[in-house]
KOLBA-838740 format. One record per residue (C-alpha): residue in three letters; x, y, z. Coordinates in pm, 1 decimal. Each point is the difference from the previous one (the first is absolute). Layout:
REM KOLBA-838740
PT  rest         x         y         z
PT   ALA         X         Y         Z
...
REM end
This chain:
REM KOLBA-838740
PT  rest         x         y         z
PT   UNK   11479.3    8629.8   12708.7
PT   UNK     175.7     266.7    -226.1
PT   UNK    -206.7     201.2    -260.7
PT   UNK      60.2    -149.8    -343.9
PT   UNK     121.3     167.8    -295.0
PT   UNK    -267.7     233.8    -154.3
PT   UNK      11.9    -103.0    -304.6
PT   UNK    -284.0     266.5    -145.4
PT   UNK      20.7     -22.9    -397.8
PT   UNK     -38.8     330.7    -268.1
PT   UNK    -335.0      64.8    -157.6
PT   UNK     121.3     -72.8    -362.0
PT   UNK     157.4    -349.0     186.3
PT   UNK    -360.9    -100.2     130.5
PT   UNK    -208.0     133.0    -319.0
PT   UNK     243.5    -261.3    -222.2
PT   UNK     -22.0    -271.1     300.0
PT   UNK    -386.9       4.5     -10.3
PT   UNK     -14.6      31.9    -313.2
PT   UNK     162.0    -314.8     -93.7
PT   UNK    -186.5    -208.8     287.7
PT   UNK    -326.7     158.3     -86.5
PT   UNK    -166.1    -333.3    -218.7
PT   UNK      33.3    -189.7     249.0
PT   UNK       6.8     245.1     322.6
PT   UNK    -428.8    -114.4     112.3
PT   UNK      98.7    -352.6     -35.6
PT   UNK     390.9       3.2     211.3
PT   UNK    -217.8     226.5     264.8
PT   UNK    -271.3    -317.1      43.1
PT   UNK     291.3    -217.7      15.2
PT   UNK     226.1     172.5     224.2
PT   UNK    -323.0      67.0     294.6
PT   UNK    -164.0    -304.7    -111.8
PT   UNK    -307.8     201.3     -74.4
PT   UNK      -9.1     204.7     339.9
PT   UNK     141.7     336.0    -158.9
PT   UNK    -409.7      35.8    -140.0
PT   UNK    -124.2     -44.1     384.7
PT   UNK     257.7     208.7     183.5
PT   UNK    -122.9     307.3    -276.8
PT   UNK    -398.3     -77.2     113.6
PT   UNK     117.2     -11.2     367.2
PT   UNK     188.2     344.4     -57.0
PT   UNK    -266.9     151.3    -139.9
PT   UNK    -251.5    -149.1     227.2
PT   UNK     228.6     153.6     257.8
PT   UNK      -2.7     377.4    -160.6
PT   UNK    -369.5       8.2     -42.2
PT   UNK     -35.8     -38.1     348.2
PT   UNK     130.3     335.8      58.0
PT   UNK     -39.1     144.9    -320.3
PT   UNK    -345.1     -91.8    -117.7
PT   UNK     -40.5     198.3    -269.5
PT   UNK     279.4     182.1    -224.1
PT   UNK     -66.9     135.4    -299.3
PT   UNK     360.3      -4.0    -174.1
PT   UNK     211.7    -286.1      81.4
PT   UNK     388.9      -1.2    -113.4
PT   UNK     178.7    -315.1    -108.0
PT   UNK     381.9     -18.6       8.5
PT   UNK     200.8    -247.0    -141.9
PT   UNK    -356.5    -107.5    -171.0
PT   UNK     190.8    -229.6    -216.1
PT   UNK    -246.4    -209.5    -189.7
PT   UNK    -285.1     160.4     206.6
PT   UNK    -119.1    -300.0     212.2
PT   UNK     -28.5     256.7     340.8
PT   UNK    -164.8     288.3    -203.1
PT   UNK    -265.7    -222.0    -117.2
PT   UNK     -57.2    -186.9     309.9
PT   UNK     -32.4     359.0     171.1
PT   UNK    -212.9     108.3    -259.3
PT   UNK    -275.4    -301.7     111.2
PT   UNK      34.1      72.3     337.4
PT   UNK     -64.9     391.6     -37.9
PT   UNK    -244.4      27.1    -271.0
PT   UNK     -44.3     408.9      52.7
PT   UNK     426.7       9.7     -32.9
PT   UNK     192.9      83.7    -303.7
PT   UNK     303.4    -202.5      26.9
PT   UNK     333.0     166.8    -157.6
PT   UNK     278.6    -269.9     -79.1
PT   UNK     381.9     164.5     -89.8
PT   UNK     267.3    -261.0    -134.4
PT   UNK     323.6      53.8    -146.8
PT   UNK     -44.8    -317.9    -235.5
PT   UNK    -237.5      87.9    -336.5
PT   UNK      44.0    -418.4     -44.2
PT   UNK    -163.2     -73.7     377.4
PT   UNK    -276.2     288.8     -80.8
PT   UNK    -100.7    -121.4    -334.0
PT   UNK     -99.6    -334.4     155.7
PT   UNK    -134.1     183.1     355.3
PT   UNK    -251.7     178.0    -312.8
PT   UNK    -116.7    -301.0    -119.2
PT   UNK     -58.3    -150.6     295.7
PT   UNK    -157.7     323.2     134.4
PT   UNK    -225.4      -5.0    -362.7
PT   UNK     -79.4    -353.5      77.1
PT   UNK    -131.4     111.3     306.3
PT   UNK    -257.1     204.3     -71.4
PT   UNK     187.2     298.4     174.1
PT   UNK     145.8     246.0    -291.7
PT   UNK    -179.8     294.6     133.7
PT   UNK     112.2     -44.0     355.8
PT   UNK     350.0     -75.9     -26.9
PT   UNK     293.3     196.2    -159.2
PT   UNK     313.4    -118.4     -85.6
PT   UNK     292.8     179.2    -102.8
PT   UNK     418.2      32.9       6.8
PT   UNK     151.4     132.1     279.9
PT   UNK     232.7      27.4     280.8
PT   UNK    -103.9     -75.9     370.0
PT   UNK     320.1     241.2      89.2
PT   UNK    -158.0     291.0    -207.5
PT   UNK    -385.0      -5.3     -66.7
PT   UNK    -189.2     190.2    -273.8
PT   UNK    -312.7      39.6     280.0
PT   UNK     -73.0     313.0     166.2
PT   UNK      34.8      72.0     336.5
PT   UNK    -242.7    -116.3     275.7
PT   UNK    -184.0    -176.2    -325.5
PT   UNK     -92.2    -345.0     136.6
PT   UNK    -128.0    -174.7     295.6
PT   UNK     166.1    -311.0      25.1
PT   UNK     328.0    -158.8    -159.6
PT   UNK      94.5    -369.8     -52.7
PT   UNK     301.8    -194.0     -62.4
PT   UNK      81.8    -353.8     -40.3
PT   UNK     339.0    -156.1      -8.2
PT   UNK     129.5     337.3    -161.2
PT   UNK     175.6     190.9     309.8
PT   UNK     295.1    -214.8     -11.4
PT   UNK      66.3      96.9    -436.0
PT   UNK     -30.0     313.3      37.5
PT   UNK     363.5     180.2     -42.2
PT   UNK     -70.1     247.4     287.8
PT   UNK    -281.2     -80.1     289.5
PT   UNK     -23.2     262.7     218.8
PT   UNK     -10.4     204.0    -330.3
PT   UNK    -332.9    -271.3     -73.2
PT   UNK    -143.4      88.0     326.3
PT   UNK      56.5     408.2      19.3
PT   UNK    -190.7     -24.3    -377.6
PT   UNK    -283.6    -185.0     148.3
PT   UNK     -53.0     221.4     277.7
PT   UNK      30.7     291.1    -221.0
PT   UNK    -293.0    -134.6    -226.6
PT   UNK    -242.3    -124.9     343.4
PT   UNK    -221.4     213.5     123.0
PT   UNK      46.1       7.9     361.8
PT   UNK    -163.7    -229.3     191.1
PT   UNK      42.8    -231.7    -302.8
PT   UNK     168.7    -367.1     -10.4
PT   UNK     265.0    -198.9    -139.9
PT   UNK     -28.1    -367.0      -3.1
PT   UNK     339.5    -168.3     -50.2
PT   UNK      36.8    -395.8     -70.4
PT   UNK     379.9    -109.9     -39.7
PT   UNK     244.5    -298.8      31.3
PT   UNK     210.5     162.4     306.2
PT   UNK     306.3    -131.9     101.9
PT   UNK    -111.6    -235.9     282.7
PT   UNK      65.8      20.2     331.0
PT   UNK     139.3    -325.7      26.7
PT   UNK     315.0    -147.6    -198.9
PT   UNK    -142.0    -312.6      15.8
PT   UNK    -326.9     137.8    -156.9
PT   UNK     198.9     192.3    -202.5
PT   UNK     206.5    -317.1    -182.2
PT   UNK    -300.9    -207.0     -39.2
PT   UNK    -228.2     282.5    -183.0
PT   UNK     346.6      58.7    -251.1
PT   UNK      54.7    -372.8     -29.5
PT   UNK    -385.2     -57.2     -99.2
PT   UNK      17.9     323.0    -272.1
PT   UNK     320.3    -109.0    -134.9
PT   UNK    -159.6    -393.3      -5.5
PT   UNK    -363.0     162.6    -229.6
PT   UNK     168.9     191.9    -225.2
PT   UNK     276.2    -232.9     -85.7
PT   UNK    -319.6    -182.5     -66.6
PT   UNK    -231.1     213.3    -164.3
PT   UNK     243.8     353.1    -141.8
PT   UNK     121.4    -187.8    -286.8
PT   UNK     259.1     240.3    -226.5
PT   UNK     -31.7     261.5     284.2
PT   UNK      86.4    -169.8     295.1
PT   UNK     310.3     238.5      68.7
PT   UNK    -308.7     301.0      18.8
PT   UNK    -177.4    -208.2     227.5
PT   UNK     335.7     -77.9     198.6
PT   UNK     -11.1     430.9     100.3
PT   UNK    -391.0     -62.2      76.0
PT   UNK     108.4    -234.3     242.1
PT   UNK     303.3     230.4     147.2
PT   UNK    -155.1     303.4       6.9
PT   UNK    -197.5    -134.7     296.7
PT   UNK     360.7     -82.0     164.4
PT   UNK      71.9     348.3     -62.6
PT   UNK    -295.2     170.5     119.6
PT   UNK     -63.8     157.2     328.1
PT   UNK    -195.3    -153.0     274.9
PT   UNK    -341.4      88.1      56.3
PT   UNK     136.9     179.7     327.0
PT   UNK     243.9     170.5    -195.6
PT   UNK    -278.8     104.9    -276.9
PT   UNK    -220.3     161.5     281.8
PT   UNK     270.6     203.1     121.7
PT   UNK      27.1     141.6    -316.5
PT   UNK    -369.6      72.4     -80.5
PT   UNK     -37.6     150.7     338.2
PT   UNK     296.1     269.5    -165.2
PT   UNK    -197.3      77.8    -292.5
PT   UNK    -334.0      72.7     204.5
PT   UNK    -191.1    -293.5      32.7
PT   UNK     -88.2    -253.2     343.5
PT   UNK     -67.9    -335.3     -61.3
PT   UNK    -308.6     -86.3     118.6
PT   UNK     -46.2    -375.1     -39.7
PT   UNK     252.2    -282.4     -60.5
PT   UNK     -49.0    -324.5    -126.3
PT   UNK     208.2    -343.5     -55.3
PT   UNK    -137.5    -221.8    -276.5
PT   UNK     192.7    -359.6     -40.8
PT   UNK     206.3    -117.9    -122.1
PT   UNK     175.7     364.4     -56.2
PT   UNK    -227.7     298.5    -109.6
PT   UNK     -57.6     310.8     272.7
PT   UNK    -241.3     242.6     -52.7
PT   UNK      50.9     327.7     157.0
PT   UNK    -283.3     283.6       3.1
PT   UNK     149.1     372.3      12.7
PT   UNK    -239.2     293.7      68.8
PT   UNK     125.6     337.4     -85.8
PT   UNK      64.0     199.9     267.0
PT   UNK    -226.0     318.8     -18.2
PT   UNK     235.7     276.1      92.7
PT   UNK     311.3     -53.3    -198.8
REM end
């Protein structure tokens, strides 16, 4: 099967996208999963405490309205969690939400780029990111950013919508997201429409390995959740 068109989008591109979808981004994400998108983050995180029971400074990518910094924030009540978003309209509803929570003092949220991070080097112990790799203008420039701020030894739990395996697979997860948000995007269906291609033009999860393993990092565990979610679990290699 030939490698689609990358179709990777500028930063200023995805800051306006998001920032148009962002009222009704929570609700779409329900939709489009049917609920599972809360579960696969518990299992994920589930997952990283396993092998990383207790980090004190957890990093967020792609935080967007915060839903994986706060649910990492429960799990690892001694962590600081640090969420970076381009979007100031997806963070401003990630604070309230994080405000509602109870969990102001442990979580951070702030603009920023994945590609270029305002943290210091070797400052944190784990990293997340959900559904964010495949937005992100340059990956590998993602990944060589996160290994730069993990100490070594540290962890980087990805979930994403890869490009599947199979075409068949493939058709019937772009027919179903096509199907919810003609349903549910109202005026900003044609934003939703490069949600739903942007997994046609991501990498595979294969692919996505290969590259970590370039930028330092072995993938430790690897997980399929239905109907389309993988979870891969990086750990940084400790000489670089």
């Amino acid at each position: 099967m030939p490698s689609p068109v990358d179709i990777q989008t500028s930063a200023p591109e995805m800051r306006g996208l998001f920032t148009r979808v962002s009222g009704g981004y929570d609700r779409l994400n329900r939709a489009m999963s049917l609920g599972l998108d809360v579960l696969w983050r518990r299992r994920a995180l589930v997952r990283l405490a396993r092998v990383a029971s207790s980090p004190r400074c957890i990093l967020d990518l792609a935080t967007g309205t915060a839903d994986f910094a706060i649910a990492a924030a429960r799990l690892f009540p001694s962590a600081c969690v640090k969420g970076v978003d381009l979007t100031p309209a997806m963070l401003e509803i990630g604070r309230h939400k994080v405000s509602y929570a109870g969990l102001d003092g442990r979580i951070e949220l702030e603009e920023g780029d994945a590609c270029v991070l305002g943290c210091g080097n070797a400052s944190a112990d784990a990293a997340l990111c959900a559904f964010g790799f495949r937005n992100f203008p340059d990956r590998a420039a993602a990944l060589r950013e996160v290994a730069r701020v993990l100490a070594p030894g540290g962890h980087l739990l990805v979930l994403e919508l890869f490009r599947p395996r199979s075409r068949c697979l493939g058709a019937l997860t772009s027919l179903w997201m096509k199907c919810v948000a003609f349903l549910f995007a109202g005026g900003v269906r044609g934003d939703y429409g490069y949600l739903r291609t942007s997994i046609e033009g991501m990498c595979s999860a294969d692919e996505f390995v290969r590259m970590a393993a370039e930028t330092g990092f072995s993938c430790c565990e690897r997980f399929f959740y239905l109907p389309a979610c993988s979870c891969l679990l990086f750990r940084k290699n400790m000489i670089q």
